[in-house]
Each structure stands twice: as structure tokens, then as C-alpha cells.
VOVOFI-358105 format. One record per residue: x, y, z of N, C-alpha, C, O, CB in turn. Coordinates in steps of 0.2 Angstrom, whole numbers, padded with zeros to 4 digits, always signed. Atoms other than C-alpha are relative to their C-alpha. Glycine has a CB too. Example, Ala and Ser with C-alpha at 12.3 -4.5 7.8 and 13.67 -1.06 7.14 Angstrom:
BEGIN
+0004-0006+0000+0062-0022+0039+0004+0006+0000+0009+0005+0003-0005+0000+0006 -0004-0006-0001+0068-0005+0036-0004+0005+0003-0001+0011+0004+0002+0002-0007 
***
This chain:
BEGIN
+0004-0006+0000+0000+0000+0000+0004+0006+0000+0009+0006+0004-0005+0000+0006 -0003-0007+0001+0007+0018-0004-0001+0002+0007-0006+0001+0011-0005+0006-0006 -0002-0003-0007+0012+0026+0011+0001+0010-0002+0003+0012-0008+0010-0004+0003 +0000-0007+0001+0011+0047+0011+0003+0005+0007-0001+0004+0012-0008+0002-0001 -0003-0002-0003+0022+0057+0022+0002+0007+0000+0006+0008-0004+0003-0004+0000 -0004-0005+0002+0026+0074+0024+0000+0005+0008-0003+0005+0012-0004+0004-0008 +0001-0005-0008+0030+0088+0039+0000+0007-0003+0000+0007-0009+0008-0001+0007 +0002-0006+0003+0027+0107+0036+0004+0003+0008+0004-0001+0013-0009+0000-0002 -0002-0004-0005+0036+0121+0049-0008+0006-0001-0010+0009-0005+0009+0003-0003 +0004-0005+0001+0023+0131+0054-0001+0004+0005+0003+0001+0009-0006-0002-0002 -0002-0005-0005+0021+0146+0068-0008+0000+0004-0012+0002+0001+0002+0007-0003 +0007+0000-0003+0005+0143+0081-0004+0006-0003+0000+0011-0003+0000+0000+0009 +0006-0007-0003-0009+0157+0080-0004+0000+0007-0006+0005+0009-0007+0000-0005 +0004+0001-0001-0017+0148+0094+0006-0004+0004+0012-0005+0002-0006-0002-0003 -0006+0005-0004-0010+0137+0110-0003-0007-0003-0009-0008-0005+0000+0001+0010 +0000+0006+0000-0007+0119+0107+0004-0003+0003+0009-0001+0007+0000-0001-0003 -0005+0007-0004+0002+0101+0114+0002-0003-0004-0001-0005-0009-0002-0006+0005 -0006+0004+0007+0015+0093+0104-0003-0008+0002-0004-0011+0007+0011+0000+0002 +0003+0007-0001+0007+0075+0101+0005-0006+0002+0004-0012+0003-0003-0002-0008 -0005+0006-0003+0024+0067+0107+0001+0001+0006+0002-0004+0010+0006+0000-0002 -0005-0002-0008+0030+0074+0123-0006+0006+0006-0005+0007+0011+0009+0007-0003 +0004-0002-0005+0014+0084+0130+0002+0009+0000-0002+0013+0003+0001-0005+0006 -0002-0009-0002+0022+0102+0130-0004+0005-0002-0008+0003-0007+0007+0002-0003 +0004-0006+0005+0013+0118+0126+0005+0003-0006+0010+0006-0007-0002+0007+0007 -0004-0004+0008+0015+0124+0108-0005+0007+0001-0010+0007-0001-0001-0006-0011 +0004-0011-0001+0011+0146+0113-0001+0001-0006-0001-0003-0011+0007+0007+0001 +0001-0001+0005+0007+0155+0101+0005+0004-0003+0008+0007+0002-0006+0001+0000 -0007-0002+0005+0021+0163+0088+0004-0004+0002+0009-0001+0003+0003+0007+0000 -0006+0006+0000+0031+0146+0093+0000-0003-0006-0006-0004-0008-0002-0006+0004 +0002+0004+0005+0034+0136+0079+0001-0005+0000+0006-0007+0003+0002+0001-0004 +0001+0009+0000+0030+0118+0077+0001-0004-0005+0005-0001-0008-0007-0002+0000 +0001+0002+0007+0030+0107+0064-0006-0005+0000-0007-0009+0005+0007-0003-0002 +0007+0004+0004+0014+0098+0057+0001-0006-0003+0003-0006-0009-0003+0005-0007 -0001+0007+0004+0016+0080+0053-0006-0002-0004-0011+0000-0001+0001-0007+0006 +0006-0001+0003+0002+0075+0041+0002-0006-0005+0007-0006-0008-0002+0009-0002 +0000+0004+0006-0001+0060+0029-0004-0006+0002-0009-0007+0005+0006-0003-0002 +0008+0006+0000-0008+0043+0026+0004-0007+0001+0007-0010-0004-0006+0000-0010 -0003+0008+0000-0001+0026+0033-0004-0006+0002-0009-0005+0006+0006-0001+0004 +0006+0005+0000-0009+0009+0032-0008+0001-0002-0013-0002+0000-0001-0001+0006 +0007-0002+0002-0023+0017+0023-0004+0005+0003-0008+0008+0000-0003-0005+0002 +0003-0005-0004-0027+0029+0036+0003+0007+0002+0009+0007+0004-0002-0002+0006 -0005-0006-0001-0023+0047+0037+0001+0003+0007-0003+0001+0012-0002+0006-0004 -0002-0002-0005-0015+0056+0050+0001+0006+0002+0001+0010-0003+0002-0003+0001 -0005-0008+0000-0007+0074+0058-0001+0000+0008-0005-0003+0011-0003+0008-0004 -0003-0004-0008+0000+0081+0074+0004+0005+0000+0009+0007-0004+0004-0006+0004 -0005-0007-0005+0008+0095+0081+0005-0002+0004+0004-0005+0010-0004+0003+0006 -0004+0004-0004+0025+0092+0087+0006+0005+0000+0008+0008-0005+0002-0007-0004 -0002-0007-0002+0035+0105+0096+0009-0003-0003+0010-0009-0005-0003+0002+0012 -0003+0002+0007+0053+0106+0087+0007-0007+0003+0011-0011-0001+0003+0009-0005 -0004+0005-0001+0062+0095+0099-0002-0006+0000+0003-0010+0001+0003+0000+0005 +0004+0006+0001+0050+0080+0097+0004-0002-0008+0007-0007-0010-0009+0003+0000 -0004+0001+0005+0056+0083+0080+0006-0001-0004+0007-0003-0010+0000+0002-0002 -0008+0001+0001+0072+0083+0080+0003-0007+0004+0007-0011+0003+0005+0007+0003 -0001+0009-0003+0072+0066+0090-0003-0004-0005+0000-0009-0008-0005-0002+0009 +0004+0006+0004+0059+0057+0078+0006+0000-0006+0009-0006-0007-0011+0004-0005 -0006-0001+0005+0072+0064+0063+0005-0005+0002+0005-0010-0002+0002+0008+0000 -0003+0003-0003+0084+0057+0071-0001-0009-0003+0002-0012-0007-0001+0002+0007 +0002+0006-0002+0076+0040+0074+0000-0002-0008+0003-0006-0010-0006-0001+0006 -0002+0000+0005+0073+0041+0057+0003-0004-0005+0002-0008-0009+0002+0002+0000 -0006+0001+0005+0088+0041+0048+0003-0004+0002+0008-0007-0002+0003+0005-0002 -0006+0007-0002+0096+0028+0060-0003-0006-0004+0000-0010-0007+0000-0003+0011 +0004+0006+0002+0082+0016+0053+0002-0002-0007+0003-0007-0010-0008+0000+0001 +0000-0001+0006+0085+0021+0037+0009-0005-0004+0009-0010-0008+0000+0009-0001 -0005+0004+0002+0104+0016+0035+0003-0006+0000+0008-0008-0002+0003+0002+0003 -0001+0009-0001+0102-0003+0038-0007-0001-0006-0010-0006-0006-0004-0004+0011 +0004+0002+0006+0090-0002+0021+0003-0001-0007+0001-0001-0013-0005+0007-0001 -0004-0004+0005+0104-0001+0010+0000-0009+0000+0003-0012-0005+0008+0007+0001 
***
């Protein structure tokens, strides 16, 4: 099945919680927007930018054992 993936940098207008770690995302913070479609089903979250820089991470470790 087609997998759809993508993240977006974006700046709150509004408060929010990062869907990993629970923190408050203020407003003029910027977040990044996870958003797509796996197993069929779509998805998104709000993920304050150190969440992101750990998932990134985790990532690309997985990635290097694909070769």
C-alpha cells in the first residue's frame, strides 16, 4: 500500500500540545505539522521542534540498515 508522508514548519496562532511529549506549543512558537496517510489511514499532529528533531533522528538511524 502507498504510504504518504510529509512535515510542514509552521508558527501557532493559537495554543497547542505537541502530540509526542505533551508540551505547550504558545502561540508565535513554531511547530512542525506531521500530516499523511499510513496503512490506509490518514493522519497529523503537532510536534513541538524537539520532538522533531528526536523522531528525525530515529529516522535516519532506521534508514541506514535499508541499503
Amino acid at each position: 500500500m502507498r504510504e504518504l508522508h510529509q512535515h510542514t514548519k509552521r508558527t501557532a496562532r493559537k495554543p497547542h500540545r505537541c502530540n509526542e511529549c505533551g508540551i505547550a506549543i504558545d502561540p508565535r512558537t513554531v511547530y512542525m505539522l506531521w500530516h499523511g496517510v499510513s496503512d490506509g489511514t490518514g493522519y497529523s499532529a503537532k510536534v513541538c521542534l524537539d520532538c522533531d528533531l528526536v523522531q528525525t533522528a530515529i529516522y535516519w538511524s532506521l534508514q541506514d540498515g535499508d541499503d
